[in-house]
C-alpha positions in Angstrom: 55.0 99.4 110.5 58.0 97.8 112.4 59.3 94.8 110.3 59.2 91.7 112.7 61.8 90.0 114.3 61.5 86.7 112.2 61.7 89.1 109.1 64.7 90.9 110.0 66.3 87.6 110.1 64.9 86.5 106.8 66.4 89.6 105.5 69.8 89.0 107.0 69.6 85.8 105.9 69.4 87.0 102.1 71.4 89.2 102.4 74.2 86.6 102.9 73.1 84.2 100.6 73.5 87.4 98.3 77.0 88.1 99.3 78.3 85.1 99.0 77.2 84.2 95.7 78.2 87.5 94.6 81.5 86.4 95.3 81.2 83.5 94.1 81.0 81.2 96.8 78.6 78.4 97.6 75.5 79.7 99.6 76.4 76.6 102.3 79.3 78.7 104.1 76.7 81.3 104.4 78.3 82.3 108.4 81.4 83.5 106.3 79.8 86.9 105.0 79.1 89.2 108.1 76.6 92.2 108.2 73.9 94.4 109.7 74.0 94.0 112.9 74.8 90.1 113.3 78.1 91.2 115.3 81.5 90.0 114.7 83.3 86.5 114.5 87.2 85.6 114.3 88.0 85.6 111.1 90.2 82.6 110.2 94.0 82.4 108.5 93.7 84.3 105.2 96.4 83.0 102.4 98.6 85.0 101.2 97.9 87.6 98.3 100.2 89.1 95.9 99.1 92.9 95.9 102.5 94.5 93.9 104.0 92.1 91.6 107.7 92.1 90.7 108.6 93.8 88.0 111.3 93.5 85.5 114.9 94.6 85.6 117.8 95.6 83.2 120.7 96.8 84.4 124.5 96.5 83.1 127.1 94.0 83.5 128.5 94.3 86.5 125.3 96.0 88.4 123.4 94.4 90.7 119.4 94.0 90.3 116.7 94.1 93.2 113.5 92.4 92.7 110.6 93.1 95.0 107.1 92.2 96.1 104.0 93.0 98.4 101.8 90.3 99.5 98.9 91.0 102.6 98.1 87.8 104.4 97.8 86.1 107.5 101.4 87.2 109.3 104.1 85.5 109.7 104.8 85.6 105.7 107.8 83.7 104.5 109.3 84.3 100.8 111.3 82.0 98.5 112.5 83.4 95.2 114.2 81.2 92.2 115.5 82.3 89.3 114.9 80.6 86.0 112.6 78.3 88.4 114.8 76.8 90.9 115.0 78.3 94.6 117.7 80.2 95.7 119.7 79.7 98.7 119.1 82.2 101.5 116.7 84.4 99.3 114.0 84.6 101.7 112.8 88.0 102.1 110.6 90.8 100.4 113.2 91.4 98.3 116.4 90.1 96.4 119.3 91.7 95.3 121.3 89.7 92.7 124.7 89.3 92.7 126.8 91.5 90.4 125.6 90.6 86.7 127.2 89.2 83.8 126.0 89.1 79.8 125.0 85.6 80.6 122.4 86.2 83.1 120.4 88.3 80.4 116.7 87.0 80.0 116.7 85.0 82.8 113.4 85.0 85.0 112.8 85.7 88.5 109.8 84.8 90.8 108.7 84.5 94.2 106.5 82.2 96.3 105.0 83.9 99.5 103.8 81.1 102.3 101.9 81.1 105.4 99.5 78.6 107.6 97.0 79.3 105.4 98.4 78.0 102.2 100.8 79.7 99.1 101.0 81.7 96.1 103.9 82.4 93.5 104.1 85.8 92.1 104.3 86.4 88.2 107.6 85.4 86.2 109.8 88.6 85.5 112.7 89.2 83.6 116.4 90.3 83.8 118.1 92.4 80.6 121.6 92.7 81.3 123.4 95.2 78.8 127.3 94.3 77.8 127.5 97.0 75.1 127.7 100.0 76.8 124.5 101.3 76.0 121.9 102.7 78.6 119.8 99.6 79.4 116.3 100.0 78.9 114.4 102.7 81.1 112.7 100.6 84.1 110.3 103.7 84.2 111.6 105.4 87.5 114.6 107.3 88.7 117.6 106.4 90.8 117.0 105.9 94.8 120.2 106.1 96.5 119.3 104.2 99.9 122.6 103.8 101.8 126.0 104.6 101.7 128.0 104.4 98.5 124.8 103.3 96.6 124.5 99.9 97.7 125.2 97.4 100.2 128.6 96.6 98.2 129.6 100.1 99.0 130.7 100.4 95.1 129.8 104.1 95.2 128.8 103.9 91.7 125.3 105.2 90.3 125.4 103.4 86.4 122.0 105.3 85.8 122.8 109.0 85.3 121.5 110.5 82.2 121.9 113.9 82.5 125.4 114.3 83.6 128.2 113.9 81.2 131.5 114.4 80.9 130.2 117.6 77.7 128.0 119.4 80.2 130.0 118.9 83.7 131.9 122.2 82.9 131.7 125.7 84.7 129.7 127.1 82.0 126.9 124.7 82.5 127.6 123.5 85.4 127.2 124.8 89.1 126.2 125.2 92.8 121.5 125.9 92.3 121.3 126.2 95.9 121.9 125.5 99.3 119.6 123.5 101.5 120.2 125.2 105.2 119.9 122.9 108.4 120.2 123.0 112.0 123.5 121.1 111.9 126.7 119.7 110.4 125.9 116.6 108.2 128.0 114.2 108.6 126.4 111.6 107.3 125.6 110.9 103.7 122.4 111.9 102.0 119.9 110.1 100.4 117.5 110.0 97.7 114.3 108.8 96.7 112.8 109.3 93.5 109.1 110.0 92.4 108.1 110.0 96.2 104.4 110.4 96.4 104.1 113.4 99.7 101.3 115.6 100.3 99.5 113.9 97.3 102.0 115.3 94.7 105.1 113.1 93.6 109.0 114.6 94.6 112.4 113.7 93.9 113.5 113.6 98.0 117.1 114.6 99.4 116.8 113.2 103.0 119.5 114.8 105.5 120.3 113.9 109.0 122.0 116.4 111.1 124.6 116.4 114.3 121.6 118.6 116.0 119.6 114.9 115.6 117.3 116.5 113.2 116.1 114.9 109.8 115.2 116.5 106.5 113.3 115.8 103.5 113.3 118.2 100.8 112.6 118.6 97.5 115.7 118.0 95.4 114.6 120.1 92.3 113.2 123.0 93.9 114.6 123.0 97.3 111.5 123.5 99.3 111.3 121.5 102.9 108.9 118.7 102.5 109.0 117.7 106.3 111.6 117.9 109.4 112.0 116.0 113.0 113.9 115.8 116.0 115.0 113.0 117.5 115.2 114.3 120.6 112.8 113.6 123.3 110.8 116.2 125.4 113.9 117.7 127.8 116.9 116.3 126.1 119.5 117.8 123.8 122.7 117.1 121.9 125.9 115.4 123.4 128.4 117.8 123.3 132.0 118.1 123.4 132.6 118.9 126.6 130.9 115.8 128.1 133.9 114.9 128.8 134.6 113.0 125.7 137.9 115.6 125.7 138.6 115.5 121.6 137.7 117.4 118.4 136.7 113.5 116.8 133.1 115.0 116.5 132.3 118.8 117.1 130.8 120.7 118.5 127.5 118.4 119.6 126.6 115.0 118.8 123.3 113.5 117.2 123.3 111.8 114.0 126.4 111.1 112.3 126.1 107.7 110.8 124.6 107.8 107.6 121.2 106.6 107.9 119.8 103.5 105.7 116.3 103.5 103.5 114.1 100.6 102.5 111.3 101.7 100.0 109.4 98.9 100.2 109.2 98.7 104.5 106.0 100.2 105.9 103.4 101.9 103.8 105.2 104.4 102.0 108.9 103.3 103.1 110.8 103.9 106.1 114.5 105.9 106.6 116.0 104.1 109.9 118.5 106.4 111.7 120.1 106.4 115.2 120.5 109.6 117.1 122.4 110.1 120.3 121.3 112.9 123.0 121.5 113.2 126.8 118.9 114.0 129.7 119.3 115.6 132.8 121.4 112.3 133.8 121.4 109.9 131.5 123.0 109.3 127.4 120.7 107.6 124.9 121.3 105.9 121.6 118.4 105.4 119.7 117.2 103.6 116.9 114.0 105.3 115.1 111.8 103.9 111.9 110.6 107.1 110.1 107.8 107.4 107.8 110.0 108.3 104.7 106.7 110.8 103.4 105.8 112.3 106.6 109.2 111.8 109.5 106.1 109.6 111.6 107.6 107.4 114.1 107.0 104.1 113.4 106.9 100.8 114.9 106.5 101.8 118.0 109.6 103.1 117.5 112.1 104.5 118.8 114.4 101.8 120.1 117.0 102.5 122.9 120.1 100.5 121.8 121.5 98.3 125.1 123.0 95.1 124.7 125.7 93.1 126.5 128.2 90.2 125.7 129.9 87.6 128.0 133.4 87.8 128.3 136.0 85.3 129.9 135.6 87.0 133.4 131.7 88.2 133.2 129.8 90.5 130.7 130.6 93.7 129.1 127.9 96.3 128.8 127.1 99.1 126.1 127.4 102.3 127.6 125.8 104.6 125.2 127.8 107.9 126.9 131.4 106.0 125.4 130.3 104.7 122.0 129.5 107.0 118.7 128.0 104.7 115.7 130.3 106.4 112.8 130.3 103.6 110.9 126.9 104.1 108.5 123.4 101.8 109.3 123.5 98.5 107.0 120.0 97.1 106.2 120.2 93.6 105.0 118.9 90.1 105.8 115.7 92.0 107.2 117.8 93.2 110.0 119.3 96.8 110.7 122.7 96.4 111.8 124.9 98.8 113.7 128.2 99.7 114.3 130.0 101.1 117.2 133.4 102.9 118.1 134.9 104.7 120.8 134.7 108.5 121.3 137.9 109.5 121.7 139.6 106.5 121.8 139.0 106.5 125.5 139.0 103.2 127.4 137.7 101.5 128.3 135.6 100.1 124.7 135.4 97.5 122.6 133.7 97.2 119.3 130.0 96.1 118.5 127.3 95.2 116.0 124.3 95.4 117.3 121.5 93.9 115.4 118.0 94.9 115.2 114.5 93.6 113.3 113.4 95.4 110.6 110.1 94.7 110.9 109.7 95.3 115.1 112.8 97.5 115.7 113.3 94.6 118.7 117.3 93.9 118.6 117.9 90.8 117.1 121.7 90.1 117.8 125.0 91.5 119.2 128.4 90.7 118.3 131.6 91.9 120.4 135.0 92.0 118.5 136.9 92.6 121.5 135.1 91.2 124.9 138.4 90.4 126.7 140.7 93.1 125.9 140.1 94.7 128.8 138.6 97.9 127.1 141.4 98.7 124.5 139.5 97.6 121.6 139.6 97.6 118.3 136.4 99.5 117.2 134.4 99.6 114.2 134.4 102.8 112.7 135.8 103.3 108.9 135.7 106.7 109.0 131.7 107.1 107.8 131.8 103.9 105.9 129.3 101.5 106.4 129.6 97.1 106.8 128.7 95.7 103.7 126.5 92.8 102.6 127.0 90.4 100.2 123.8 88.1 98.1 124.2 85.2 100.8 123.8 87.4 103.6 127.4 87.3 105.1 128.2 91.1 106.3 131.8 92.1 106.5 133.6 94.8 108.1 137.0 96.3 109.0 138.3 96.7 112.9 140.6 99.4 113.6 143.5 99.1 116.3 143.6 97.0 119.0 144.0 93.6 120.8 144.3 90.6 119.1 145.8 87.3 120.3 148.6 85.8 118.5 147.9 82.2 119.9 145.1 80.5 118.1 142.5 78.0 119.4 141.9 75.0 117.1 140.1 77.1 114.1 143.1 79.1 114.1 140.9 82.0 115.3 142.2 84.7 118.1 142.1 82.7 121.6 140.5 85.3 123.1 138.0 86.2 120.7 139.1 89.9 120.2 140.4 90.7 116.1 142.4 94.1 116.3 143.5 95.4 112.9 141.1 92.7 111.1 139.2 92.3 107.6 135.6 90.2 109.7 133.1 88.0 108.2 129.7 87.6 110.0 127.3 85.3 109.6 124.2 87.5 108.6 122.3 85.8 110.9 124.3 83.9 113.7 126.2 87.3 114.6 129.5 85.8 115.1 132.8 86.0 113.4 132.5 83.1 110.6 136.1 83.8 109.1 138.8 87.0 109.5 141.7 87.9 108.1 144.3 89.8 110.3 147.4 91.6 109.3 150.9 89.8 110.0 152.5 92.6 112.4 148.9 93.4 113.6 150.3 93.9 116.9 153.3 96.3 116.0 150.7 97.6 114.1 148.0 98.4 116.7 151.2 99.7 119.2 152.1 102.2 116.4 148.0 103.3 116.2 148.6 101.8 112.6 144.9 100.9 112.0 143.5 98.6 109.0 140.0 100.1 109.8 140.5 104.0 109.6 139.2 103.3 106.1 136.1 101.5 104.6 135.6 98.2 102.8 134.5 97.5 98.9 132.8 94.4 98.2 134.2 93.8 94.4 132.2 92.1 91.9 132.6 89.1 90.9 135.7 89.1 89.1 136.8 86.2 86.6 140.7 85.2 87.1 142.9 83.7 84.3 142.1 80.4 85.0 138.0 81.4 84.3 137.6 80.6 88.1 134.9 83.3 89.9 136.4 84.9 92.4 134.9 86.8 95.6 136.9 89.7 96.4 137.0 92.6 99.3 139.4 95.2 99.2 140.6 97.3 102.2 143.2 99.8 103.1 144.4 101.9 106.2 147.2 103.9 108.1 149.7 102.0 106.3 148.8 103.2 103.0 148.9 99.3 101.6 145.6 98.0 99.9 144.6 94.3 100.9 142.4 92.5 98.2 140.8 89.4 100.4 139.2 86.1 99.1 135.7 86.4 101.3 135.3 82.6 100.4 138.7 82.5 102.2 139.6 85.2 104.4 143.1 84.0 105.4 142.9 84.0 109.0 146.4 85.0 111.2 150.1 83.7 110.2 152.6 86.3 111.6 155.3 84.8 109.0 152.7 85.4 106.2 149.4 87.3 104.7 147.3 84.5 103.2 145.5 86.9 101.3 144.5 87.0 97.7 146.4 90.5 96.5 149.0 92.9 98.5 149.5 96.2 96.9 152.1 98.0 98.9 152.9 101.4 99.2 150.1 102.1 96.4 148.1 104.9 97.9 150.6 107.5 98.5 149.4 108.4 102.3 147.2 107.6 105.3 143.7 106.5 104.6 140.9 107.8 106.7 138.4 107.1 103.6 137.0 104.8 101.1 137.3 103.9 97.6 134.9 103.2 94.5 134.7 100.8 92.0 133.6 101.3 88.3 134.4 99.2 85.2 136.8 97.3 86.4 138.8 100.2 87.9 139.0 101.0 91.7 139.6 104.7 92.5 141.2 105.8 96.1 141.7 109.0 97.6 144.5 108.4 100.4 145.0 111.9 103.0 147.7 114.1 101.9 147.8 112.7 98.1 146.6 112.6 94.7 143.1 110.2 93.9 144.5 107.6 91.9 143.2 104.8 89.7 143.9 101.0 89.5 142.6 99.0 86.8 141.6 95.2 87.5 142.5 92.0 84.8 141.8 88.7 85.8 140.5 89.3 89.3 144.1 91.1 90.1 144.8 94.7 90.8 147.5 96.7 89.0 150.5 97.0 91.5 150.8 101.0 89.8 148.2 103.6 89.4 147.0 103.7 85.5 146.5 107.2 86.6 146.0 110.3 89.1 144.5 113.7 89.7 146.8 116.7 89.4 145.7 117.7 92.8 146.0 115.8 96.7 143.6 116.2 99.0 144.3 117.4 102.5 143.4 115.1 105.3 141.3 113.1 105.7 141.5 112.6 101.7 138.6 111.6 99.8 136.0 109.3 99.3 135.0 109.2 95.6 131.7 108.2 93.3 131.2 107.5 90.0 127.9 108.4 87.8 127.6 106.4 84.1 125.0 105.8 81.8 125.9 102.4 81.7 129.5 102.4 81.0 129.3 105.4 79.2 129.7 109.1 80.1 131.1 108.3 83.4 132.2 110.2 86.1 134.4 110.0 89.1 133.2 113.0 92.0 135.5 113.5 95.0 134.8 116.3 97.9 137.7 118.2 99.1 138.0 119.1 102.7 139.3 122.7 103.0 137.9 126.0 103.3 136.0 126.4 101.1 135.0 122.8 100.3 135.8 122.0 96.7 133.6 119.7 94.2 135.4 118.1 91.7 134.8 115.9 88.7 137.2 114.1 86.6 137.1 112.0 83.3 136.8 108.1 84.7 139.1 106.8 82.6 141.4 109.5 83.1 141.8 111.2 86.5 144.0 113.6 85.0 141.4 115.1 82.8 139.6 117.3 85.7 135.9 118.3 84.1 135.1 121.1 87.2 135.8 122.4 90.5 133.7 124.3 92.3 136.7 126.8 92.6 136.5 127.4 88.6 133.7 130.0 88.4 133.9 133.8 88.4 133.0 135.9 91.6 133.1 132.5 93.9 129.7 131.6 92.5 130.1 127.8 93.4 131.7 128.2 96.8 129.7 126.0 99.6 130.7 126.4 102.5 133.6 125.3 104.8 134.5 121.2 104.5 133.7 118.9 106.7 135.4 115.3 107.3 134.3 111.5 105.6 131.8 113.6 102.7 130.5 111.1 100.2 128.8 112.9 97.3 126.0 111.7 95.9 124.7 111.7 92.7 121.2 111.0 91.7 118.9 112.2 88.5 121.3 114.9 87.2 122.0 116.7 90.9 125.5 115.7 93.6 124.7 116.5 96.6 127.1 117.3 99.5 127.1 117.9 103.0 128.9 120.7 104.7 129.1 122.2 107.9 125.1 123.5 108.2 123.8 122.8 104.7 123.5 120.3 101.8 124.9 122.2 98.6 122.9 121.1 95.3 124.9 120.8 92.7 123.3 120.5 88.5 123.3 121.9 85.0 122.6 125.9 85.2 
């Protein structure tokens, strides 16, 4: 018998009631609880929900510590974390990264409240061990994730969570090339890592590669099989190549990736790797931004993004022109924004240097600053030979220009009149995109006529460093073509004098030769690897740099020197790694705390059995859970214990 009309609405009826009080609420906002066949109504604001809570976080002294969380909710969601209870300025995303860590910051607590329209909730209380003996903090329960160049968005280079390697196994007996990882390409950029990454169902340690073919890898780091691979070319297109009348060997012989990409674990639902590849059509050059899947290489976000922008200058605007500009510089992922970086190829005019700025969460660009809009195309650029901007903990991003126009005459800030900072240390504003403070060198003129550039090499965001009066100081060190390092306040960059740096520290003559690279900091010690000399160390005491190097390696690297790392357990066991450009490419590892003291070379073993491959310019190695791994000219080359 057919159940009537008024008793299929009895039944829905009950069926309600029954839901509702199942979950607990009141039977009188029965319309809340859909079902059968009742259809659909809109759904109002739902609050925000914490679904992955922080979780705690030891590290040393002298590390920095990120703390995340996931809430679902209503969109737009807005975050405010506070340590030991009281907000923190500017901390207002998914995530925060402390600054660098002292003893004193041990057992403090860190939470976060996540907003919307439809009310608030604060996630659970979490806390922060800080080691100062030397000992291996306290396992956090996963591996080490290297997400962007040098580590982190200090560029430090250092990895203070390596376990496996030490300076009693790195040796050529126990010690050596596993395998080779072929690709389609030269990498140029720096790899990256992800540890216990859940793909196909079954959890991986990840080596991600991005290629001058515009191709990107994942593969297994301990058995080398290909998890997944891409191209970021579109149906018809190919590579940039050489003889698109770029007319130089800067990048050879095709273009497609060759900044270093950036990774943010917690973006999407499994993570997302964001990369920007250059190609060409039948009449047109693109630059692209894509948002990647970091388990599958899936597009995402509607992804990708073709990177235009333009900027006013005194006489009009000045337009990106994707065919003159490469993005060496590597991808910066801070503030919930992607930035970008742009120089010249070729040094061909006309160009001037940009950031370009775009939304994490949309991929739409979010700002554009121009360092030089009215030097009539002759620069400077942004390119720090593979090194990326940096970030600090309130957001402000800093960068080095390379050669080019800059105004002696100042306008009331005592900034360049016409806005355009050759040979420059820059602070942005993380969000306003413009140039909050600079510092430029004295003879930056002479110096950009010579080709002289401050920005052939990369910047290091020191940690906070304690001087001898017990004041905290904020520190960035620099160096370029003159071979001088430049240690800058960032509370206080120093601006232009051309009687005068107003700069924290000049160390000159230190390096020994030309720098086309950039340095790494461990322990309060900075290692640099100038072109045509030894790598040498400098130890730090109260916020100042030793005008000597404590010590050097018994070999120079060839041009375009080196760009070190360091892997410690802690402060133990450490490591400096340094990739040699010559044919073959050389590994090597030396004691940290004396660079003389060489552990391995690739060179070492019998019958070439660690040789990888021909060098390639601006490596980085990287070291992760007991394996380096460095790019060449068509592979990755895995290095571990045999």
């Amino acid at each position: 018998m057919k159940m009537s009309v008024l008793s299929r609405a009895r039944r829905r009826v009950r069926d309600g009631l029954l839901c509702l009080l199942a979950a607990g609420f009141p039977a009188a906002i029965l319309l809340s609880c859909g079902g059968g066949d009742s259809g659909s109504t809109s759904a109002a604001n739902t609050a925000p929900s914490i679904t992955a809570q922080p979780t705690a976080q030891s590290v040393t002294a002298g590390q920095t510590a990120t703390f995340s969380v996931t809430a679902a909710g209503t969109a737009p969601l807005s975050y405010q974390w506070a340590r030991n209870g009281i907000a923190i300025s500017g901390a207002t995303f998914a995530s925060y990264s402390t600054p660098a860590t002292a003893g004193s910051d041990d057992g403090s607590t860190y939470s976060v409240t996540v907003s919307n329209a439809a009310g608030s909730v604060t996630s659970s209380s979490v806390a922060l061990h800080v080691s100062t003996n030397g000992s291996n903090p306290p396992p956090t329960g996963s591996g080490t994730d290297v997400v962007t160049f040098k580590n982190d968005n200090g560029r430090t280079g250092q990895n203070l969570t390596e376990t496996l390697l030490t300076p009693s196994n790195v040796n050529s007996q126990s010690f050596g090339l596993l395998r080779s990882l072929s690709v389609d390409g030269k990498v140029d950029a720096q790899p990256l890592y992800l540890s216990q990454l859940t793909v196909g169902g079954a959890s991986h340690n990840v080596v991600f590669v991005a290629t001058e073919h515009a191709s990107v890898y994942a593969y297994d780091a301990d058995t080398g099989s290909k998890l997944w691979q891409v191209t970021l070319l579109a149906q018809g297109e190919t590579t940039a190549k050489q003889s698109d009348a770029f007319g130089c060997s800067q990048v050879v012989p095709e273009l497609g990736i060759t900044a270093t990409p950036a990774i943010d674990r917690n973006a999407g639902s499994h993570g997302t790797i964001y990369v920007v590849a250059m190609s060409k059509d039948a009449s047109h050059f693109h630059q692209r931004l894509h948002a990647l899947d970091v388990t599958t290489g899936e597009e995402l976000l509607g992804g990708p993004t073709e990177i235009a922008a333009t900027y006013p200058t005194s006489s009009g605007t000045t337009t990106f022109d994707p065919q003159a500009y490469e993005e060496r510089a590597a991808l910066l992922v801070a503030n919930g924004t992607i930035y970008t970086s742009w120089t010249s190829h070729c040094d061909r005019q006309p160009y001037t240097g940009w950031v370009i700025g775009f939304s994490q969460s949309s991929l739409t660009r979010s700002g554009v600053l121009n360092v030089a809009p009215n030097s009539a195309g002759a620069g400077p650029a942004i390119w720090m030979s593979g090194a990326g901007p940096g970030a600090d903990a309130a957001g402000n991003v800093y960068f080095l220009t390379a050669n080019g126009a800059f105004e002696p005459a100042l306008d009331a800030q005592g900034f360049p009149n016409k806005q355009d900072y050759g040979n420059s240390f820059v602070k942005m504003g993380g969000s306003s995109f413009a140039v909050a403070d600079y510092f430029a060198l004295e003879d930056t003129v002479a110096a950009s006529a010579a080709d002289r550039d401050l920005g052939s090499g990369g910047e290091l965001l020191l940690p906070d460093l304690t001087d001898g009066n017990h004041t905290v100081r904020h520190l960035i060190v620099g160096a370029g073509k003159d071979g001088n390092i430049y240690v800058v306040n960032r509370d206080s960059l120093g601006k232009f004098d051309a009687n005068a740096n107003h700069i924290w520290q000049q160390v000159n003559g230190a390096l020994g030769g030309r720098v086309f690279a950039s340095p790494a900091y461990f322990n309060n010690t900075l290692y640099y690897g100038a072109g045509g000399a030894s790598l040498r160390a400098f130890q730090i005491a109260n916020a100042m740099l030793g005008g000597a190097a404590t010590a050097q390696t018994g070999n120079t690297f060839t041009f375009p020197g080196t760009s070190p790392v360091v892997s410690a357990n802690g402060t133990a066991d450490a490591i400096v790694w340094a990739h040699e450009n010559t044919d073959p490419a050389v590994l090597h590892a030396y004691l940290a705390s004396d660079l003389s003291h060489e552990l391995y070379n690739s060179n070492q073993a019998a019958g070439q059995r660690d040789h990888f491959g021909t060098g390639n310019k601006f490596i980085a190695p990287v070291v992760a859970d007991g394996k380096v791994f460095v790019g060449t000219t068509n592979s990755v080359a895995v290095f571990g214990l045999r």
